[in-house]
C-alpha positions in Angstrom: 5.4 -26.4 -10.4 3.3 -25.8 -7.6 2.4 -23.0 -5.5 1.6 -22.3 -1.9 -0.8 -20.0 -2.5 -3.8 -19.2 -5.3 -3.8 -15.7 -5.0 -1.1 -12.5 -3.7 -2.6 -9.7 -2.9 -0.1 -6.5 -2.6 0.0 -3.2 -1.1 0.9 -0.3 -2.9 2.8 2.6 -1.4 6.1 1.0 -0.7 5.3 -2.4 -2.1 4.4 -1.8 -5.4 5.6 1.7 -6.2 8.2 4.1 -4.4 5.4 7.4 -4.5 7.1 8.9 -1.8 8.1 12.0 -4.2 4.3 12.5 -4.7 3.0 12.4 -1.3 6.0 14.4 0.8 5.5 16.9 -2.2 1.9 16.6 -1.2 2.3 17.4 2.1 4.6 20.2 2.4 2.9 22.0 0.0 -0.5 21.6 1.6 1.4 22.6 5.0 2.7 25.9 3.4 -0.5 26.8 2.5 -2.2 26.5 5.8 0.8 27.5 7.8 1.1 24.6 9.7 5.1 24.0 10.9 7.2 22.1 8.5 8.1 18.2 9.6 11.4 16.5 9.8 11.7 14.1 7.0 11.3 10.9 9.4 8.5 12.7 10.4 6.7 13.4 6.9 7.9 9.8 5.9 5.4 8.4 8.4 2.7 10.0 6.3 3.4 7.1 3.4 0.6 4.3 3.7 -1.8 5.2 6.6 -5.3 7.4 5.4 -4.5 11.2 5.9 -6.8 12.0 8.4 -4.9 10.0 10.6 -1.4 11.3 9.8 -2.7 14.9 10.0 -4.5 14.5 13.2 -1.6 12.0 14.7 1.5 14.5 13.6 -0.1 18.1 13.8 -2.7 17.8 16.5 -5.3 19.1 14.4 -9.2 17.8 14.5 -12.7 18.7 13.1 -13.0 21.4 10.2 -8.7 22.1 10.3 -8.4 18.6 9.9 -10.6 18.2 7.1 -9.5 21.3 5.2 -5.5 19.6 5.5 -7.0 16.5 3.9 -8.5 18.5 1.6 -6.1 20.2 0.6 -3.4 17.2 0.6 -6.2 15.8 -2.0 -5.6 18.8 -4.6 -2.2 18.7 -4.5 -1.6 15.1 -4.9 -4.2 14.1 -7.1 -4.1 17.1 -9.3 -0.4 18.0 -9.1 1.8 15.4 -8.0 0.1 11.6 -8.3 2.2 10.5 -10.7 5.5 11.2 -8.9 6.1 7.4 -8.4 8.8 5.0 -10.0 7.3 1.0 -9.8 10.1 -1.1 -7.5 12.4 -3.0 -9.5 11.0 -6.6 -10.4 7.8 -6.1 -9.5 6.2 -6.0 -13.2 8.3 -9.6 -13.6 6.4 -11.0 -10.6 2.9 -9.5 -11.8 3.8 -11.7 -15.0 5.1 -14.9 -13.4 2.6 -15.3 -11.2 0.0 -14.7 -13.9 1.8 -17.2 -15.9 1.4 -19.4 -13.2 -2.1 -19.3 -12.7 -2.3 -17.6 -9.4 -4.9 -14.7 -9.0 -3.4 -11.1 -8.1 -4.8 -8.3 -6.6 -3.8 -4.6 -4.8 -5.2 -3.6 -1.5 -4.5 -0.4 -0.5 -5.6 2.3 2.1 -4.3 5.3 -1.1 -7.7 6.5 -2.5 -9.5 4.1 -5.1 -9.5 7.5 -7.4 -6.3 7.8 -6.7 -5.4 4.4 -7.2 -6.6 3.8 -10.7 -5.2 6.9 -12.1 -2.0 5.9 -11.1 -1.9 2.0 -11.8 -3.0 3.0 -15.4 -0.4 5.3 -15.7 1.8 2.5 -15.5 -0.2 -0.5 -17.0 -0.7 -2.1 -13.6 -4.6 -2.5 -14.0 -3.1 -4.8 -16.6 -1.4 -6.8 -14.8 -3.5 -7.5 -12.0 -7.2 -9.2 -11.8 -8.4 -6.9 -8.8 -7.8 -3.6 -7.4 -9.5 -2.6 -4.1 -8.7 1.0 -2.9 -9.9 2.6 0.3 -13.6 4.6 0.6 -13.0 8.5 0.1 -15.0 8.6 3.8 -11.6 6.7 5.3 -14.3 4.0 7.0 -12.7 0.8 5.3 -10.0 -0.7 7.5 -7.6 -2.4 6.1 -8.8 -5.7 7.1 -11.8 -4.9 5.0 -9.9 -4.0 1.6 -8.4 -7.2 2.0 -11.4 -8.6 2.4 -13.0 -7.5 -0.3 -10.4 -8.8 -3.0 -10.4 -12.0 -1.3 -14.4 -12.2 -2.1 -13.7 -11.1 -5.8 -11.1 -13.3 -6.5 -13.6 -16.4 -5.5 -10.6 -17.8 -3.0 -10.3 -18.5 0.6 -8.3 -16.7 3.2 -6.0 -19.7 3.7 -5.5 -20.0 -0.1 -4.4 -16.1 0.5 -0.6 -14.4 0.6 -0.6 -10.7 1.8 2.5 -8.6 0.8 2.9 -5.5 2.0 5.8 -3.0 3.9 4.1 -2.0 7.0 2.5 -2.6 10.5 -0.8 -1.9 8.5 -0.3 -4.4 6.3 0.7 -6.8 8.6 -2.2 -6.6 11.1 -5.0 -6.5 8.4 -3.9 -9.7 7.4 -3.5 -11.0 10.8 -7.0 -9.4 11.6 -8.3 -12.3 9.3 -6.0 -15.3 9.9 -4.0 -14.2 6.1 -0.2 -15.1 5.8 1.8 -11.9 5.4 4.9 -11.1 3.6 6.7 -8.2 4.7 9.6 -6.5 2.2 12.2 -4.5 2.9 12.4 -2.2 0.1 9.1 0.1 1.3 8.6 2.4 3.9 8.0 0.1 7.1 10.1 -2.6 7.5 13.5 -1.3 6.3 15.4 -3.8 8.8 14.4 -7.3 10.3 13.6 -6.2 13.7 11.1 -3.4 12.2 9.0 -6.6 11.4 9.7 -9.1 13.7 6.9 -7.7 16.1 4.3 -8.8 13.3 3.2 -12.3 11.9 4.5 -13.3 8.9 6.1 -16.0 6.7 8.7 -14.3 5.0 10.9 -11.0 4.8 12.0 -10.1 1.3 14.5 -7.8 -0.1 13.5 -8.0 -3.9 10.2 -8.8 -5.5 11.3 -11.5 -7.2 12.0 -13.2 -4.2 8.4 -13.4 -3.3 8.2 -15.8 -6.6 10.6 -18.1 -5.3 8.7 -18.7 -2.0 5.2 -18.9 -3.6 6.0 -20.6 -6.3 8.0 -24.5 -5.5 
């Protein structure tokens, strides 16, 4: 068989995992506790992907030390309280393995914290599954263009050798920010319908993981 790629590199909120029961838990509670006004849920669900700082700021109008304390506080809850409030998509450990099997490198690039992201890939075994994990800097500096970047350099590949999967505008541009092909899915947070992603660059538009193996893999 042969493959159009030597490496996949994945998201995580809304790619690999559903952890939206973690994160709008997260963020409600932290909310209560500062009395800041409670969200729709379209609202909240925007908060799924992006660093904190910038949902906080973006949604509640909130800057300097408020903004930092909401962070903060989102921090305790989640990482202390509700992290592991996630369920992995369906197919997803099946395409860890077949492309293993296949010989093509893996690796998650994500803007969730790299504290954050360990604690909850182990939970499940997914630090088994995959040969790099790359989360984002607790400061927030890394874009996501650099996280991608960075598991590029470990995995010893080159960016046209490189598939990016992932379910949001976030996604989407970091790969585009260094000439990577992106796969958008359907099943996350960003892209629920074809025209959510038809604004971005990218090769394909999934609806199951398992499709991705069928398009990488010839």
């Amino acid at each position: 068989m042969m493959s159009r790629y030597k490496a996949v590199l994945f998201d995580l909120d809304g790619t690999i995992m559903d952890t939206s029961e973690g994160i709008l838990m997260s963020i409600k509670e932290a909310a209560d506790m500062l009395g800041l006004p409670e969200l729709e849920p379209e609202v909240l669900r925007t908060f799924i992907g992006p660093p904190i700082e910038w949902s906080f700021e973006d949604k509640y109008g909130i800057h300097g030390d408020d903004l930092k304390k909401a962070a903060a506080t989102f921090r305790d809850r989640y990482s202390n309280h509700n992290l592991l409030h996630a369920k992995p998509y369906e197919g997803i450990f099946d395409l860890f393995r077949k492309l293993r099997e296949n010989g093509i490198g893996t690796a998650i690039a994500t803007y969730k914290k790299q504290d954050y992201t360990m604690k909850l890939l182990k939970n499940f075994g997914v630090d088994q599954m995959v040969d790099v994990i790359y989360g984002s800097d607790y400061e927030g500096k890394l874009k996501k263009s650099d996280i991608i970047e960075l598991c590029i350099k470990d995995l010893g590949v080159t960016k046209d050798e490189v598939l990016m999967v992932g379910d949001s505008k976030h996604d989407a541009m970091g790969a585009k920010a260094l000439g990577v092909d992106f796969a958008g899915v359907s099943f996350g947070f960003g892209f629920e319908v074809q025209d959510d992603i038809n604004e971005y660059d990218h090769v394909i538009y999934v609806d199951k993981a398992m499709d991705l193996y069928d398009f990488i893999v010839e």
